[in-house]
C-alpha positions, 0 to 999 in steps of 0.5 A, a space after each residue: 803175505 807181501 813177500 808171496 803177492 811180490 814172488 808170484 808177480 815176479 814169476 807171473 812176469 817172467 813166465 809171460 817173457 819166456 812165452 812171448 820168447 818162445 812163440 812162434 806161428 804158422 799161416 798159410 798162403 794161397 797166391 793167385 795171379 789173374 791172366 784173364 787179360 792174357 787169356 783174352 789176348 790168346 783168344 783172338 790171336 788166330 796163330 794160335 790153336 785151341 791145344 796150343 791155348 789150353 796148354 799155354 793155360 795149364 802152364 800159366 795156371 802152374 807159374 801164377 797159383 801157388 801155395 806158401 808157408 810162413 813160418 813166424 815169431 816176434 822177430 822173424 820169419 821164413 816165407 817159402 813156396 809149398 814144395 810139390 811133386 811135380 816134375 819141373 816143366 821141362 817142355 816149352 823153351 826157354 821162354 816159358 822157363 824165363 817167365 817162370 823164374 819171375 813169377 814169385 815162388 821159389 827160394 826163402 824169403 827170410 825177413 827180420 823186422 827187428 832189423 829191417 832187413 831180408 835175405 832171399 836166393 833166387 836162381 835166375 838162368 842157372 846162377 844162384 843169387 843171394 839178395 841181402 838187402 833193407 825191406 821197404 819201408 811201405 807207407 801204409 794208410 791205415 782205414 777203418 773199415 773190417 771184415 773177417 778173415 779165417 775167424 779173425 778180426 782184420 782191419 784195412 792198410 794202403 800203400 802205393 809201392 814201385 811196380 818191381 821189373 824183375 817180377 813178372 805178375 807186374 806186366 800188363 799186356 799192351 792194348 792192341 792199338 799200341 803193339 801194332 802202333 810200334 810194330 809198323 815203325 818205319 824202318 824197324 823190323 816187325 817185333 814179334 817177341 811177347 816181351 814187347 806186347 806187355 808194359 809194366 806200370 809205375 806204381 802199384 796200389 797195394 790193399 792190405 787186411 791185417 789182424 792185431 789179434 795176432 800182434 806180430 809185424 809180419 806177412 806174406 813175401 816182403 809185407 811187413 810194417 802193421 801192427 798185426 798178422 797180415 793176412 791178405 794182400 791185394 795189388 790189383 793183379 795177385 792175391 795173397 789170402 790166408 787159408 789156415 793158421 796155426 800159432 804156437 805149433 809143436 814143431 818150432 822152426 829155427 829162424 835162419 837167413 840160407 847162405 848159398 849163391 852169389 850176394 848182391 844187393 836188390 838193385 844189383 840182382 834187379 839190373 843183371 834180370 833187366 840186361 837179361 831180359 833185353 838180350 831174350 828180347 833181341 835174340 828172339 826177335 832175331 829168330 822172328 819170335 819162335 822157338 826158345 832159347 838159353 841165357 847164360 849167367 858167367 860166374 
């Protein structure tokens, strides 16, 4: 009889090992950027027409609502931008493609908590890029207070993290007393180049709700470091919730950083985006704000 009680507690381990090696999970993510203060900037600028600003916001509404996938296990996780059926916009200048290229979709997001590392490629101004780098490590408060999120049970997290600079949803638009302060400069040209009406804050203040009924170290984009699923995400500007859930799905995905493009550290791929940014800034003002333009990456 003991011999029996000790084979089944053997079995009933390894049967729970293989399960917990085995499992795997998918959660759906809406990400939502507000641009209310944008729009209220295009609101009272009279150099811009009704068309001009409804067009301007079907473009901003493509760039800042989007939909992700992320596909999980234990260890590691691919987190990718839903692929559409729209054509690429090929409309607007290159303006609009640069702010496009920053707003937090495209490539795959791969991250292993295991390691503490990540991968992404990223495609900036027709180079590829590979971004291997550590994921940061949030110091995450953690508070009491609950709600439900999708039938699951979430708790509170807090973090303050650096505001990224090559990431546009961090920009705020300038207060109108400061764009015109540093317009009339004396003895600099009249800066009219959008760039310049927007700043970028230092440190951002992120909420997080985590659920430990899904006890993975996972999350959407490079959020990771709870001791559950995290399935939303608040910075005060983007929204990232869970919409759908699904845990050991029947199509099991393989877990494998992509290797096309150049690598480069974070810091790396951050100051080539900035010099960049810098040389549309300039060339822009050169031509008085209008019209777009093209930045070329040498290989």
């Amino acid at each position: 009889m003991k011999k029996i009680i000790l084979l089944f507690f053997f079995a009933l381990i390894y049967t729970n090992s293989n399960a917990q090696k085995d499992f795997q999970g998918m959660a759906v993510y809406e990400s939502k950027t507000s641009t209310a203060d944008f729009k209220a900037r295009m609101e009272g600028n009279k150099n811009i027409t009704p068309d001009m600003q409804k067009m301007m916001e079907e473009r901003m509404k493509k760039m800042f609502e989007k939909t992700f996938i992320l596909n999980f296990d234990k260890s590691a996780s691919i987190y990718k931008e839903e692929e559409k059926l729209d054509a690429p916009q090929s409309q607007g200048g290159g303006g609009m493609r640069f702010m496009s290229s920053m707003t937090g979709g495209g490539g795959t997001f791969y991250k292993n908590v295991k390691d503490k590392a990540y991968v992404v490629d990223k495609e900036f101004m027709g180079k590829e890029f590979l971004v291997k780098d550590s994921l940061a490590n949030l110091q995450w408060k953690m508070e009491s207070e609950t709600r439900v999120i999708g039938g699951y049970t979430c708790y509170k997290a807090t973090a303050v993290k650096a505001a990224s600079k090559t990431d546009f949803r961090n920009f705020r638009p300038k207060k109108d007393e400061e764009v015109k302060k540093e317009s009339d400069k004396p003895g600099e040209a009249k800066k009219t180049n959008f760039m310049d009406a927007v700043e970028l804050p230092k440190e951002i203040t992120v909420t997080a709700w985590y659920t430990p009924e899904i006890p993975v170290n996972q999350g959407p984009e490079g959020y990771w470091g709870l001791p559950g699923l995290i399935l939303e995400v608040n910075d005060g500007k983007t929204i990232i919730l869970c919409s759908k859930v699904v845990l050991n799905p029947k199509d099991k995905v393989e877990f494998k950083a992509v290797t096309k493009g150049k690598v480069v550290t974070q810091k790396e791929y951050d100051e080539t985006v900035i010099k960049k940014m810098e040389e549309f800034r300039e060339m822009n003002q050169g031509r008085g704000g209008r019209g777009g333009m093209e930045i070329r990456i040498n290989h």
